[in-house]
C-alpha positions in Angstrom: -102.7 26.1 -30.3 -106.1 25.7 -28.7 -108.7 28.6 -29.6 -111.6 29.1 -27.8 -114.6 28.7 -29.2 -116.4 31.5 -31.5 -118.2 34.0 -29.8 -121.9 33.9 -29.7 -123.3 35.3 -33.0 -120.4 34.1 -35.3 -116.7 36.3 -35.2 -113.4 35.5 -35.2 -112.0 33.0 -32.6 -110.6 34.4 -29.4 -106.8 33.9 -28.6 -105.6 32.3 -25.3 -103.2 35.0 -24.0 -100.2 32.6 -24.9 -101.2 33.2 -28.9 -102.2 36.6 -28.1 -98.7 36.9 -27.6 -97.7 34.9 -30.3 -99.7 37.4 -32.5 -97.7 40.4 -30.8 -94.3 39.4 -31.6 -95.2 38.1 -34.8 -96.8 42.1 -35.8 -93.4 43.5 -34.1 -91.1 41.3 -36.2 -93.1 42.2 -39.5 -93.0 45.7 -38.7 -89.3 45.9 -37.7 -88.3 44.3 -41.2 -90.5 46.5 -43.5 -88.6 49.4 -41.5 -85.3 48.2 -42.7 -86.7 47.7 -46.6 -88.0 51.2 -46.4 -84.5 52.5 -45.0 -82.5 50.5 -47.5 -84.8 52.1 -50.4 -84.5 55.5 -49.1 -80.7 55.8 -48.7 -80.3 55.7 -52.3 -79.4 58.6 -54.1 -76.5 60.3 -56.2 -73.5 60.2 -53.5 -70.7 57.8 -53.5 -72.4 54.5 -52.5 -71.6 53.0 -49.3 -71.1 50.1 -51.1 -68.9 51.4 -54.2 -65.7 51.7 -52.1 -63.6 50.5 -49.1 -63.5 52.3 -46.0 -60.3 54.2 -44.9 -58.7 52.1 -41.7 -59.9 53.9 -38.6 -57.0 52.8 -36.4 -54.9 50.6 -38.9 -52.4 48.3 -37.6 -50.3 49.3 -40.7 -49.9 52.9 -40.0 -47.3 51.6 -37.4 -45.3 50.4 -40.3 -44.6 54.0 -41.5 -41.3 55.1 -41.8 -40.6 58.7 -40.3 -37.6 60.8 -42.0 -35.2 61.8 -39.7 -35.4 64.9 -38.2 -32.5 67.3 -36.7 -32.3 69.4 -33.0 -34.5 72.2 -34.3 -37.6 70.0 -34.5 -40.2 69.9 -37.3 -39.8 73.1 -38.9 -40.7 72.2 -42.5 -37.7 71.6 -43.7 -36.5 68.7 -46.8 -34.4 66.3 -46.3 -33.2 63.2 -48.6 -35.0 61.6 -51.5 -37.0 58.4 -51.6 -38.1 56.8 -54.6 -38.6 60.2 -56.4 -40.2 62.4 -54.0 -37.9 64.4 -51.4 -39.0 63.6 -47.5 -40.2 66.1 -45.3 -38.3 65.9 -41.8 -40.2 64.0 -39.3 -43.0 62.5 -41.2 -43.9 59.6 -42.9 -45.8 59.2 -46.1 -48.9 56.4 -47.1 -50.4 55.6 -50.3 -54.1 56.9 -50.6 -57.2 56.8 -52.8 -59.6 59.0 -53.2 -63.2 58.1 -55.2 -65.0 61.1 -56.7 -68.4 61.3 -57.0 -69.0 60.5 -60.2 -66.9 57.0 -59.3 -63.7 57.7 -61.0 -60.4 56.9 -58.6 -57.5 59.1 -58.3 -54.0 57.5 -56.8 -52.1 59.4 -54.3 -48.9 59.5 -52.0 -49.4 61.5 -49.2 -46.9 63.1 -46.4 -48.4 61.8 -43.2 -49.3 63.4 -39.6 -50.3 60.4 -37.2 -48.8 61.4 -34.0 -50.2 64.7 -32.2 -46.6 66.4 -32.2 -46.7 66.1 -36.3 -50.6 67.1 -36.6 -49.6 70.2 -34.6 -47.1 71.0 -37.5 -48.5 69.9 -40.2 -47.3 72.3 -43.1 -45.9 74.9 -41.2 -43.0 77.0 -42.5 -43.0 74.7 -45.7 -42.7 77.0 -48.7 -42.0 74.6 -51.4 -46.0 74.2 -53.4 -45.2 70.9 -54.8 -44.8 69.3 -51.4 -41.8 67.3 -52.5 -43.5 65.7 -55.2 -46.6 64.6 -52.5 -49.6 65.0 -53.3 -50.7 66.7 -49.9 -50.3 65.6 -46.4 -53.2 63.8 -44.6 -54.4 64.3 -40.7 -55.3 60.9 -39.0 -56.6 61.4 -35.5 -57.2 58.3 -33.4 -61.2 59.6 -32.7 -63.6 62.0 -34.2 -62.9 65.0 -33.9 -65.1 68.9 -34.1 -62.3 71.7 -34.0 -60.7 73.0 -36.8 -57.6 74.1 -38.0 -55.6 77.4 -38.6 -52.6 79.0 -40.0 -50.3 79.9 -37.4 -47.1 80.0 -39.3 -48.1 78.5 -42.5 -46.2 80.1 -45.6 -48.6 78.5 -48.7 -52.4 78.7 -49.1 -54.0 75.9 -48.7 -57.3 73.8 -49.3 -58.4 71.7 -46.6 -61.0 68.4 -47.2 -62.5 66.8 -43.9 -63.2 63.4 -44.3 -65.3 61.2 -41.2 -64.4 58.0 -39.6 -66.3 56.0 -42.7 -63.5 57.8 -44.9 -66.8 59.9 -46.0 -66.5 63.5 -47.3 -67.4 65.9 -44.9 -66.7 69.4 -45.9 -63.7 71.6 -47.5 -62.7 75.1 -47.2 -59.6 77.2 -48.3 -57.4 78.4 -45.9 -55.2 81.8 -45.7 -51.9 81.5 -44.0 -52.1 83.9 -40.9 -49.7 86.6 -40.2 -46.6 86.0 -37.8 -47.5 89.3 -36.1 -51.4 88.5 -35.9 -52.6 88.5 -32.7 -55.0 85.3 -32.9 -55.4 83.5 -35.9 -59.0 82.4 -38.1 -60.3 78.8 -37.0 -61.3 76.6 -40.2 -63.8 74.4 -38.9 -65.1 71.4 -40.5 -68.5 70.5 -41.0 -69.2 68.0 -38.8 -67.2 65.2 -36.8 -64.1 64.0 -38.9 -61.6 61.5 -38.9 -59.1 62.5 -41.4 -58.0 65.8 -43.2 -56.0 66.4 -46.3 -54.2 69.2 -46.8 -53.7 70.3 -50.5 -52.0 73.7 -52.0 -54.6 75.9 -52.3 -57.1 75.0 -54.9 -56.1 71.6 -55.8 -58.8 69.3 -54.4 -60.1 68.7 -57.5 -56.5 67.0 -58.6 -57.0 64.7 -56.0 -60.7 63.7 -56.2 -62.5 65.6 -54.1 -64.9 67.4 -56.3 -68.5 67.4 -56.7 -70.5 66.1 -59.8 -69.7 67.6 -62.9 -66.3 69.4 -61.5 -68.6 71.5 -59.5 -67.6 72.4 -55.8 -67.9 69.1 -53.4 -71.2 68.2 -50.9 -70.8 65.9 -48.0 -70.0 62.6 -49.2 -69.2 63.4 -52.6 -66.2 62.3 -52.3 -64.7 59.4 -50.4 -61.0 59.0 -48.7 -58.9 55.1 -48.5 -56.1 55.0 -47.1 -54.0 52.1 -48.7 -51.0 50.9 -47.4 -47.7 52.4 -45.5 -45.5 53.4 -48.3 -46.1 55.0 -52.1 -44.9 53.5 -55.3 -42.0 55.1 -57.0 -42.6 57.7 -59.7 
């Protein structure tokens, strides 16, 4: 690098504009990575860690692999059909093995009934009466993009708790739902919080069974709780 020479008086050396350039980049580079330290320090905190858990699939190959019950001409209408490795099948959906890390880092095991196609997640839990699911430990929403509406309880026998999870498998929000009555003109809208992914659907006031509970049993924040799904079938009882 040549440098001109010092300016009359003493001084610095001048630059030519090549290393004045030189100089430029070099500040913008510098500046750029203490940017990224500073953000990495101040996303610490007390929610799940990014880190501290895998991410639910967003688009699985696997969820392909699920095997739907059958169903019979009068559609899904929440009715039971046979038993599978000790939990009875609900007609016309699948089930997948989940996981759900709490915020304070414990793991909780789960085997849910599963809505992947939009005909199923427009049924979801309607007309089902029976609180233990069929030995499931809830049924979870998959959607193939974020999502902002919410849901409601057009024909829906059992109250139920509701956990919105985002595409990152990050907690979102929760609420408890009310089922709506038959003769109701228009029914409540449960929105979630923000953009989601993924729902789970839980008899009412059973989130904390499955995980999704904030620090010290209290009630969840976002990302206190964080959802993976695992694999295309659930272990026998």
């Amino acid at each position: 690098m040549t440098l001109d020479p010092p300016a009359p008086g003493g001084g610095r050396p001048r630059l030519d504009g090549r290393s004045r350039r030189l100089v430029v980049v070099g500040g913008a580079i510098c500046l750029l990575l203490g940017l990224v330290v500073l953000a990495v320090v101040v996303s610490g905190g007390s929610e799940v860690s990014d880190d501290s858990v895998s991410r639910g699939p967003s688009n699985a190959s696997w969820l392909a692999q699920v095997t739907t019950a059958p169903t019979t001409p009068a559609g899904l209408v929440g009715a039971w059909t046979s038993e599978v490795g000790g939990r009875v099948q609900l007609e016309g959906f699948g089930e997948v093995s989940a996981k759900v890390t709490a915020a304070d880092g414990s793991e909780t095991h789960l085997c849910l009934l599963a809505a992947l196609t939009a005909a199923q997640r427009a049924a979801g839990l309607m007309f089902v009466t029976d609180a233990s699911l069929g030995g499931h430990d809830g049924m979870v929403f998959v959607f193939d993009e974020d999502v902002s509406s919410g849901f409601w309880m057009r024909n829906t026998r059992l109250p139920l708790s509701i956990a919105y999870f985002d595409a990152d498998g990050m907690l979102v929000s929760v609420a408890d739902m009310d089922p709506c009555p038959d003769a109701a003109p228009t029914c409540p809208s449960y929105a979630a919080g923000g953009p989601f992914r993924y729902a789970i659907e839980v008899p009412r006031g059973e989130l904390p069974r499955i995980g999704v509970v904030g620090p010290e049993g209290a009630t969840p924040d976002r990302r206190d709780a964080a959802l993976e799904l695992v694999g295309p079938s659930c272990p026998a009882l």
